[in-house]
Each structure stands twice: as C-alpha cells, then as structure tokens.
C-alpha positions in Angstrom: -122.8 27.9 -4.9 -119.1 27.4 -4.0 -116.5 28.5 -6.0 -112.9 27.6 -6.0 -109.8 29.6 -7.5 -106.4 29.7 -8.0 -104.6 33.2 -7.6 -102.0 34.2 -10.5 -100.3 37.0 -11.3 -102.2 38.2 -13.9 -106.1 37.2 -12.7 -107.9 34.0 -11.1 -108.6 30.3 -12.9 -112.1 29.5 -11.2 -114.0 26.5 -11.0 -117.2 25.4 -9.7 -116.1 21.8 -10.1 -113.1 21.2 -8.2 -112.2 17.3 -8.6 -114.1 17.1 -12.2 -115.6 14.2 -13.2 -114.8 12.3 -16.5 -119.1 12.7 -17.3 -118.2 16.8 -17.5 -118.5 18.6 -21.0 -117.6 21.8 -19.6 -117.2 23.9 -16.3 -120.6 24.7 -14.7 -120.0 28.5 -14.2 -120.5 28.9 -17.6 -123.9 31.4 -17.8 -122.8 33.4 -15.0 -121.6 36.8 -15.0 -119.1 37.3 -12.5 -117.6 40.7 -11.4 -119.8 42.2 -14.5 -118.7 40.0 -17.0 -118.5 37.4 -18.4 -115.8 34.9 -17.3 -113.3 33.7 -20.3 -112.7 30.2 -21.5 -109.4 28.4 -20.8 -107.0 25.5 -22.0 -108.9 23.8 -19.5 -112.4 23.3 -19.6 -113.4 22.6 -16.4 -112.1 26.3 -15.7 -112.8 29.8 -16.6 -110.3 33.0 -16.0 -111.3 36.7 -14.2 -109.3 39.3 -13.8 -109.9 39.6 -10.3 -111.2 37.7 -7.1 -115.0 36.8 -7.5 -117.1 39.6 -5.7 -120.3 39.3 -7.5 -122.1 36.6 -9.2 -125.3 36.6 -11.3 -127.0 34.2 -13.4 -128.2 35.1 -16.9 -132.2 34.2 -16.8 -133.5 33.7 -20.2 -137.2 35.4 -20.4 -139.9 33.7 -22.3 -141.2 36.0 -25.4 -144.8 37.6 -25.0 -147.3 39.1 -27.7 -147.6 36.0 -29.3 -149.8 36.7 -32.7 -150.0 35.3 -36.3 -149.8 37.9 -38.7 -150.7 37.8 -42.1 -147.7 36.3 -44.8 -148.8 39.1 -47.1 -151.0 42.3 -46.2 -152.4 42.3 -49.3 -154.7 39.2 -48.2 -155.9 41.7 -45.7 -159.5 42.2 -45.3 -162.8 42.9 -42.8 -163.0 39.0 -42.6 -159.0 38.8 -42.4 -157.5 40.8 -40.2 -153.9 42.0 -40.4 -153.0 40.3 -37.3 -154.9 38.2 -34.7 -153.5 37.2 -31.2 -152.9 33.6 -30.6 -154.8 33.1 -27.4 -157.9 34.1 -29.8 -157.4 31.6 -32.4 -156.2 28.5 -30.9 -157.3 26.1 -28.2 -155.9 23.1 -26.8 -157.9 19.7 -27.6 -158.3 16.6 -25.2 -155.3 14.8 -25.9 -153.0 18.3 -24.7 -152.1 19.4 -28.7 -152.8 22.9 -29.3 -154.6 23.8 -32.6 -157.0 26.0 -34.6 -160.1 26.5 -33.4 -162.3 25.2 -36.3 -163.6 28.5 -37.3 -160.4 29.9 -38.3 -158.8 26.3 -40.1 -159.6 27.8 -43.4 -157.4 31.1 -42.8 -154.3 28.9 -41.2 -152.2 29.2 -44.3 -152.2 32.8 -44.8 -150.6 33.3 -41.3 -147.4 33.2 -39.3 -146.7 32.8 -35.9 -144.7 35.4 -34.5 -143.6 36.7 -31.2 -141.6 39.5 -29.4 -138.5 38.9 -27.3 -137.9 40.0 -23.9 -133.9 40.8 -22.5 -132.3 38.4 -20.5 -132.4 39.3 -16.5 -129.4 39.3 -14.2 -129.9 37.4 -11.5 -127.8 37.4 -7.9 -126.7 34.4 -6.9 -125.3 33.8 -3.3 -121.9 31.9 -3.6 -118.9 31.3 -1.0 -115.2 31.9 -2.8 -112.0 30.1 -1.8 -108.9 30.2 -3.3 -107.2 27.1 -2.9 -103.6 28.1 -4.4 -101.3 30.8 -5.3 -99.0 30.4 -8.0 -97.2 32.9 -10.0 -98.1 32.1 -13.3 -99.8 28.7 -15.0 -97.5 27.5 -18.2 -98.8 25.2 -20.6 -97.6 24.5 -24.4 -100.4 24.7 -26.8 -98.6 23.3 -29.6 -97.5 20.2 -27.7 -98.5 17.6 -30.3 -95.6 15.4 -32.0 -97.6 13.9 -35.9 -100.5 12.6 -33.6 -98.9 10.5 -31.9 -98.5 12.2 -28.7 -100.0 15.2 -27.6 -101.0 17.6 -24.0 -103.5 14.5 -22.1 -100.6 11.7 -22.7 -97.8 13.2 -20.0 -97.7 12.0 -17.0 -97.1 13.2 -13.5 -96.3 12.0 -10.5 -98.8 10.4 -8.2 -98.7 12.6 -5.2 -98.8 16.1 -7.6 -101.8 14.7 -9.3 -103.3 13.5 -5.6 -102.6 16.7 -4.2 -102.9 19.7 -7.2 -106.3 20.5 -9.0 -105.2 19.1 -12.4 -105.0 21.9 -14.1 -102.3 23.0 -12.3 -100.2 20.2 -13.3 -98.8 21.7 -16.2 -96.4 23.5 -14.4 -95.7 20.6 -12.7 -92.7 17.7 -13.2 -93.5 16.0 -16.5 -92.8 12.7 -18.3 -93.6 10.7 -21.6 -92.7 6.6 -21.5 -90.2 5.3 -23.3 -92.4 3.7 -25.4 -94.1 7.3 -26.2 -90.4 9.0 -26.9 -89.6 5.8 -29.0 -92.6 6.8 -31.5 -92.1 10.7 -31.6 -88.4 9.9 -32.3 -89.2 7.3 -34.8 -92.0 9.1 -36.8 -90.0 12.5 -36.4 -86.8 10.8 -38.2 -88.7 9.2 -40.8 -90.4 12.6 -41.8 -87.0 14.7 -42.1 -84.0 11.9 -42.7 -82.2 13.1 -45.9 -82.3 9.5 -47.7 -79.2 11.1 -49.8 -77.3 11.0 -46.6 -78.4 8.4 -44.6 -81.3 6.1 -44.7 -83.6 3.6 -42.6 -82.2 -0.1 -42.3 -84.8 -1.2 -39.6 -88.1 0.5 -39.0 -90.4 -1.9 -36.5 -92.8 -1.0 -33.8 -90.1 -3.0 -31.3 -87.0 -1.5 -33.2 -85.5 1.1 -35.5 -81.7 1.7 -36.8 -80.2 4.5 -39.1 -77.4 3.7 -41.3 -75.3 6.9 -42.4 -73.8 6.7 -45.8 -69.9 7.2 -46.1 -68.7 7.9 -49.2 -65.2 6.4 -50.2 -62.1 8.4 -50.2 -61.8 6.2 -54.0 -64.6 3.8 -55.5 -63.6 0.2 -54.3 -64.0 -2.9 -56.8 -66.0 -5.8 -55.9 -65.5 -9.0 -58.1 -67.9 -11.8 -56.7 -68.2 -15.2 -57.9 -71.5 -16.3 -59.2 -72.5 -19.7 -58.2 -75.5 -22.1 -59.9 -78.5 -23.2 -58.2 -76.7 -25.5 -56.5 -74.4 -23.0 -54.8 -71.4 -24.7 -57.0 -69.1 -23.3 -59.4 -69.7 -23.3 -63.3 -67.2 -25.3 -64.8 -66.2 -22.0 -67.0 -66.3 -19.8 -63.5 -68.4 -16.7 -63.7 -68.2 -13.6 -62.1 -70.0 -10.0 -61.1 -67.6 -7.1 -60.8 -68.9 -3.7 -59.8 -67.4 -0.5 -57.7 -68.8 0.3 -54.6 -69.0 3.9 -53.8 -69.8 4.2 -50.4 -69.8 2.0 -46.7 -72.6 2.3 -44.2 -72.2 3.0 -40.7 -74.5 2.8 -37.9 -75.5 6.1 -36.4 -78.7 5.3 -34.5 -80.7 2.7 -32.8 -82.9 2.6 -30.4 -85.9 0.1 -28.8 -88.0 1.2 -25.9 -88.6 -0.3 -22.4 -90.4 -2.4 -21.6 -90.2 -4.4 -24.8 -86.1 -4.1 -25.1 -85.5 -5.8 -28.1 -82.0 -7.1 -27.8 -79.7 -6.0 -28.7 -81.4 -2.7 -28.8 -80.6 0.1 -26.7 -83.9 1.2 -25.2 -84.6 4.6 -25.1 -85.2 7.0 -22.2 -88.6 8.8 -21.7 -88.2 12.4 -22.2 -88.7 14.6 -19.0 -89.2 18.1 -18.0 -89.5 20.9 -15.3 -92.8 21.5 -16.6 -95.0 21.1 -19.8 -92.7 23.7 -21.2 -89.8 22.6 -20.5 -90.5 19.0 -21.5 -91.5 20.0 -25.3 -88.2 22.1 -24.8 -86.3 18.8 -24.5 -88.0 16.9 -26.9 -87.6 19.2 -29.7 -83.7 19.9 -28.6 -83.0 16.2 -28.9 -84.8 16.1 -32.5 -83.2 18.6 -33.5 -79.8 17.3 -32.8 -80.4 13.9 -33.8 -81.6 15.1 -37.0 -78.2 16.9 -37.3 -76.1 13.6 -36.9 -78.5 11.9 -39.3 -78.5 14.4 -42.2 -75.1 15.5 -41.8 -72.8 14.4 -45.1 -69.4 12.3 -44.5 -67.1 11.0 -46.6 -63.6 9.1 -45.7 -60.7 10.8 -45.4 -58.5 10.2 -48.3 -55.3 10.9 -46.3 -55.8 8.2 -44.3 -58.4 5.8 -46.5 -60.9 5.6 -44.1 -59.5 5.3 -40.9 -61.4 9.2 -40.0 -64.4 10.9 -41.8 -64.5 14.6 -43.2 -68.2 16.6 -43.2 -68.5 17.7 -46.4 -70.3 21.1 -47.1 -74.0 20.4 -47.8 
C-alpha cells in the first residue's frame, strides 16, 4: 500500500489516492488504523488527518460470528421433545438447488425458534505500506462557511492551471483564488436584494444580464407637479385638464453593474472577486457587501441651503 501525506504544523493530511478520481465516494484508508488509531475525517474526502507521520498500519478484519443455534422464543415451550436450544448444523441441511432449510423432521418446531449467534472481535491486521510525504506546508486554510444564498459555494472557485496541475487539490485552498464575473454578479445581486432597505433605496432593474439601484433623495421642500392630461388621442380637451401633485423625493443612481462576458451596454461589468487564498477571498467578498450595502441603505436628503445642489445623511 502506498501512502502519501502532506506535513503541517499541527499533524499530517494522508491519502491513499493521490490524483482522485471523480468515481471516488471517499478516501480508501478508511478501515485502517494507523499509528493506533483511527485516522480523522477532513473537509476533504479523499483525505484523512494523524497527528503524526504514518509508522504503523493495520487493517480492521471483521470475524464471522460462531455458535450458531436457534433457541427457543419462549422457554416455557420447553420440553424432552423440545429442547431449549439446538445447534444449527443439527437441524438444517442444504437441498439440491444450494437453499438451506429444515430438515423435515424438525419443520413442525420451526416457529418456536430463533436463530441466534455469538459475535467474535474484530482482528488487527498489519499491513505493509511505503509513506511519502509529498509537501510541507505550514498550515491548510479553508472557509467552511463559504456559501453566498446557494448560489456559490467552496467547489465553484477557481485556480490557476499550473497550481491545480502541480498541487494535490486539496491543497488548493490555500492557494490564489477567483470567482467569474458572472459568479460575483449573482452573489452581489442576490445579496442586495435580501438586505436593501426599500425605505431608502430600491431596485429599478433586476435581470439575469443587468441590475441598477436607485437611492431615494428626499427634497429639501416638496416640489409641485401640474401635468396636463391628454385624451386618447394624445390631444388636448377643449376645457384643458390637468393632474397636480407634490413630489417628495428624486432618485439617483447609486449602483449598476452587468457581468463579462455578457456586458450589457451600457452596463459596467463587474469584476470577479479574488483572493490570497480561500480565506482571503470570502474576506473580500464579504468587505465589498458590506460596503455596498452601506451606500445602498444609507438615508440622504438635499441640502436645503443650497436646494439640491449637495446631499446631507440623515441619522437612521
């Protein structure tokens, strides 16, 4: 058996199953006991951690139970022409076609029994393996909350070519990560949709090619609108008529965005999110959020000194 590992600070990630195959369910040291215990599961699961270098390996061997018997349901059936318990190499034989049954002098008594059995311990046994460890890093980093509604989540970054060609994959974590455009363009989208304060600001375009956020201004003084209203025709009435109301506030663009490579004019696509790391990827994401969210759901209203020309945040 070959094992591979890769040295941390704290212990050893091991694997039996270096370049794993998508066909996998699980790494194939699983059922071993290595260094006198049992190795525990990871984020990955193609690898297993220890917390030190594999010296000893041994494979748990299941033993198959002996005494097998029926014994009676109830012992109060028990008599000189029913015994209490009867071994099952006694009663039952196997027939021509490989079934094993009652022999046909003890049919009549088959409901009064149950088959039972005793179990024997499990056996440790050595196994002859080679170790290498194949890298040393400090520490492996990985985010186990990185999820954004769904939408995105840990097996959607990407790397670049030459880590993931040279670096067991789960390694890659602590690698240089990246989401599309197209990926940041739906966290930011779903993100502002769940938290926008629709008293402050609200949604004016919301498409799977574009999105724009309008921030609601309110007016230093409530402006009057008089419109005329025209007839079906889009003519006057010979007695003109009008609509009069006050506006109270003026909307202003404070976000919009499209993503490459669709860039929807006149759009401004946005850029993929990066990182050092997994860490420090969800890092960024979540400090861009956060401050977007900010501009979005921050109050304004004109300045009445100089009607409009400069905003005032107003306390929330």
């Amino acid at each position: 058996m070959d094992i591979f590992g890769i040295k941390t600070d704290s212990g050893y990630y091991i694997t039996g199953n270096l370049r794993a195959d998508s066909y996998r369910s699980g790494s194939n040291l699983t059922g071993y006991i290595i260094n006198g215990g049992k190795p525990q599961e990871t984020f990955h699961r193609d690898w297993l951690w220890v917390g030190s270098e594999p010296k000893e390996v041994k494979k748990i061997v299941r033993q198959p139970n002996i005494n097998h018997r029926f014994e009676l349901v109830s012992d109060s059936f028990a008599s000189s022409d029913i015994p209490r318990v009867m071994p099952k190499h006694e009663i039952m034989e196997e027939n021509e076609d490989g079934y094993c049954g009652w022999k046909e002098e003890f049919k009549h008594l088959q409901s009064l029994y149950e088959e039972k059995s005793d179990k024997q311990p499990d056996i440790l046994e050595p196994i002859e393996f080679t170790y290498t460890t194949i890298l040393e890093v400090p520490e492996i980093k990985i985010s186990e909350d990185f999820n954004y509604g769904g939408i995105v989540s840990q097996g959607d970054i990407k790397h670049q070519i030459i880590d993931e060609i040279i670096f067991p994959d789960i390694v890659l974590p602590n690698k240089p990560s990246k989401l599309t455009s197209h990926q940041s363009y739906n966290i930011v989208r779903n993100h502002i949709k769940q938290n926008i304060n629709m008293d402050v600001s609200k949604i004016t375009s919301d498409y799977d090619f574009c999105f724009t956020v309008k921030k609601k201004v309110i007016l230093s003084s409530p402006r009057h609108i008089k419109n005329e209203i025209l007839n079906a025709r889009g003519r006057s009435y010979q007695k003109r008529r009008y609509r009069e109301y006050y506006v109270k506030e003026r909307e202003v663009e404070v976000f919009e965005m499209t993503y490459f490579p669709k860039c929807y004019s006149p759009y401004t696509p946005i850029r993929g999110f990066t990182g050092r790391n997994h860490q420090d990827l969800q890092k960024n994401i979540d400090k861009y959020l956060k401050e977007i969210m900010e501009i979005i759901n921050t109050p304004l209203k004109d300045c009445h000194y100089c009607d409009g020309m400069g905003v005032i945040i107003t306390e929330t």
